[in-house]
C-alpha positions, 0 to 999 in steps of 0.5 A, a space after each residue: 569143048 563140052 565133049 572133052 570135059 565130060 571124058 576128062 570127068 568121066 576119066 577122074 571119076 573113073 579113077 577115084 572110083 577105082 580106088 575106092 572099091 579096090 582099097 578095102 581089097 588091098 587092105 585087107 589082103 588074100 583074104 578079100 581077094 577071094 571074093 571082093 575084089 576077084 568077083 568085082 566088075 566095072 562097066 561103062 556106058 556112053 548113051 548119047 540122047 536127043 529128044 523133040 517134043 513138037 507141040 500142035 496146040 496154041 501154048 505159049 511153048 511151042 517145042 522143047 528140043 535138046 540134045 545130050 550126052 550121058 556117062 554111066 561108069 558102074 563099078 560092083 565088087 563081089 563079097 567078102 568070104 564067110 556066111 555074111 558077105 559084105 561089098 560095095 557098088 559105086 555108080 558115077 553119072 555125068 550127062 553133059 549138054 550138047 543143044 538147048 535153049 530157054 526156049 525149047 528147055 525142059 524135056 528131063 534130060 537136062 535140069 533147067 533153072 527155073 529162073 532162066 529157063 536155061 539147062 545146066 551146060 553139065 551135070 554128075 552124081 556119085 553114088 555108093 551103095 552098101 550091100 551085104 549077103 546071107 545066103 540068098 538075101 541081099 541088103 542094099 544101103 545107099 542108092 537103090 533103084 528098085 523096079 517093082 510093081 508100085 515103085 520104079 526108078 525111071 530109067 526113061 532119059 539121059 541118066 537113070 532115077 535112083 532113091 536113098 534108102 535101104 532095099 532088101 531082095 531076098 530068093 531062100 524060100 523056093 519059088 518066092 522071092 521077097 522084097 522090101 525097102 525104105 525109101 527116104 529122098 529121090 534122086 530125079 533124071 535129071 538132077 544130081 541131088 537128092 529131094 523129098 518126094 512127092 506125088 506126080 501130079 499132072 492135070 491138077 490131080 494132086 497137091 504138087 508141093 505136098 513132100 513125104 519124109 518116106 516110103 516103105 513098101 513090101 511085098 513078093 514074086 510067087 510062082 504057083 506053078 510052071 507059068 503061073 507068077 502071083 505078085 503082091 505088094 503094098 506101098 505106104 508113102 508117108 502122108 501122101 498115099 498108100 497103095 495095094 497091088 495084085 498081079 497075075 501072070 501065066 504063060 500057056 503053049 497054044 498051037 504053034 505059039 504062046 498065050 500070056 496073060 497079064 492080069 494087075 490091080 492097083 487099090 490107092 487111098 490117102 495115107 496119114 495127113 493126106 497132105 497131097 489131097 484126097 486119093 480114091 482110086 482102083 486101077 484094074 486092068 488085064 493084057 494078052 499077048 500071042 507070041 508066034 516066031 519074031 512076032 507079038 500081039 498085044 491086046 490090052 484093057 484098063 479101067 479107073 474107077 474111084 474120084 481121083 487118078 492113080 498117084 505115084 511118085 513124081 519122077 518115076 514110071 508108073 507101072 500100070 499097062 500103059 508103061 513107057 508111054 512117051 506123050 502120056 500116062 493114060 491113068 487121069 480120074 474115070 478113064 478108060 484105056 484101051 491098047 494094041 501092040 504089034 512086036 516083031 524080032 527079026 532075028 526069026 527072019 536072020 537079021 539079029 538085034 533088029 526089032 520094032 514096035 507099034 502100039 495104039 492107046 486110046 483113053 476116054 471117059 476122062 474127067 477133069 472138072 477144070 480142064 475140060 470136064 467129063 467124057 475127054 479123050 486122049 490117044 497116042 499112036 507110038 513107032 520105034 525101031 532098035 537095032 545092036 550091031 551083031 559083029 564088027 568094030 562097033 559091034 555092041 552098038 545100040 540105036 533106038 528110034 522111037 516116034 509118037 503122035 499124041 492127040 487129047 480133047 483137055 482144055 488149054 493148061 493140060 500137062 499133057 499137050 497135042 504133039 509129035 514127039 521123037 527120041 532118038 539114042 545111041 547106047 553102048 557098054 563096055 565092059 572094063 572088067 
């Protein structure tokens, strides 16, 4: 039953959006059909999600296990012709549920009533995005989702994260390419509203309830030379936090394969009122990797020094090298995180679109004064396997298996629990024009 909703909501979505980005075209004749509408492209993606978090410890929970199905229908329009071009972008999400229950509710892929505990049966956003072009600038107003060093929209669960605002991209000057944003409200991953933003707070680092009107950040891409790319940016969340960064990538031939280098450092103080509590963090680290054919090994090291953890804003990815973790984040007061990573690409053995990975994190040196106190210790051994089918009647087809075991020495009310945690999803986009 919920299946057939969720098509003929997709479906209506569908529609409407059609015409809104096709009447200001119709409208204004020949002259927007050289670029608004002719250059405009719509695609739908089917992404279809199933998450187990099995606890190993003695908390009340033990799982949250749901299952769901999400619609992104993305619709971008070309520009009007002229020096200053003008579009709009239309994003429609629907996620729809398919199992959960009170008991094993709150995995983000669906939004849960705090009363009941029960998640939604469905849930959807509508999503405009004004945008405007001058030479290689473009102006993004409405939803924008930013995927910089300090802000990433999480594309983590059944819907992707987005925020309100406006962003700024701009490539003029040769070899540097320049980004800014204002930020006033986050539209969470599993929430079809927009919400003031506050800072993640796992382990009792922050002040939770602690909202800020805004954030504002910039910064740019620079690149030095052939493999070379120095990034910069700065981050003010207004009242809660500021953030500087500095990142250095390079890439070097060395015998048959390539060395990379990814060297970050992220400097973060309180900002303002300092409504979220004290934040006194540095948050260095530096990763090499040797890519020779289909494989890829990764060896990693992180450091936190100052009193607190590193803030980000809650309900997005913190973009430090432990990224895309699934049971933790790694970046708790004090800790230090050591990570391996071996890739491999089948396509160097004739089996395109298959790939796997498996990484080790370990993090120790933890303090949490009320969870357990100094010297805590954390690891998380992840597997996953993805394959695209390459040819066929579902050619286009993506599966993804991703597993991890997660153990931690914290005290009884950690955020982050000993558990298995799998996640399987099917994804698919096509094309409509």
């Amino acid at each position: 039953m919920h299946t057939h909703r969720a098509l003929d909501s997709i479906l209506f979505r569908r529609s409407s959006l059609a015409g809104l980005l096709l009447a200001p075209g119709l409208l204004a004749g020949h002259a927007l059909a050289d670029g608004f509408v002719e250059d405009s492209s719509a695609k739908l993606t089917t992404r279809n999600y199933y998450m187990d978090r099995d606890y190993k410890d003695d908390g009340a929970k033990s799982a949250a296990r749901e299952w769901a199905q999400g619609f992104i229908l993305k619709m971008e329009s070309g520009y009007t012709p002229g020096d200053v071009g003008f579009g709009l972008d239309v994003t429609g999400l629907l996620g729809v549920k398919l199992d959960s229950s009170p008991g094993r509710s709150g995995t983000e892929l669906l939004p849960v009533s705090a009363s009941s505990g029960r998640a939604a049966d469905e849930y959807s956003r509508l999503a405009p995005t004004a945008k405007i072009r001058a030479g290689k600038s473009v102006l993004k107003v409405g939803d924008v989702s930013p995927f910089l060093p300090s802000i990433v929209a999480s594309p983590a669960r059944l819907l992707p994260q987005s925020f309100r605002g406006a962003y700024l991209q701009s490539a003029d000057i040769e070899d540097l390419t320049l980004n800014a944003g204002y930020l006033d409200r986050i539209n969470r991953r599993d929430s079809s509203n927009y919400q003031a933003m506050t800072v993640a707070s796992p382990n009792r680092r922050f002040n939770p309830t602690a909202e800020s009107s805004h954030a504002a950040f910039f910064g740019g891409d620079y690149q030095l030379g052939k493999g070379l790319k120095l990034r910069a940016y700065h981050t003010t969340v207004a009242d809660l936090y500021r953030q500087e960064y500095l990142g250095l990538l390079h890439e070097l031939p060395v015998g048959p394969g390539v060395l990379s280098t990814d060297l970050r450092a992220f400097i973060s103080n309180e900002d303002g009122s300092a409504k979220a509590g004290k934040v006194d963090n540095r948050n260095l680290a530096a990763q090499l990797a040797y890519g020779l054919d289909g494989h890829r090994f990764t060896l990693g090291y992180m450091h936190q020094s100052g009193d607190t953890a590193k803030p980000y804003i809650s309900g997005t990815e913190s973009m430090v090298i432990s990224e895309m973790a699934m049971s933790s984040d790694f970046i708790n007061p004090k800790e230090r995180t050591w990570q391996a990573i071996y890739d491999y690409d089948f396509a160097a053995a004739g089996v395109p679109g298959l790939k796997t990975r498996l990484r080790y994190l370990r993090g120790d040196n933890i303090e949490l004064p009320t969870l357990g106190g100094a010297d805590l210790k954390e690891r998380e051994l992840q597997m996953e396997i993805g394959y695209v089918i390459q040819s066929g009647t579902f050619k286009g087809v993506g599966l993804k298996a991703r597993h991890s075991i997660y153990r931690n020495d914290f005290a009884a009310g950690a955020a982050f629990r000993d558990e298995n945690q799998t996640r399987l999803h099917i994804d698919y986009t096509l094309a409509l024009w």
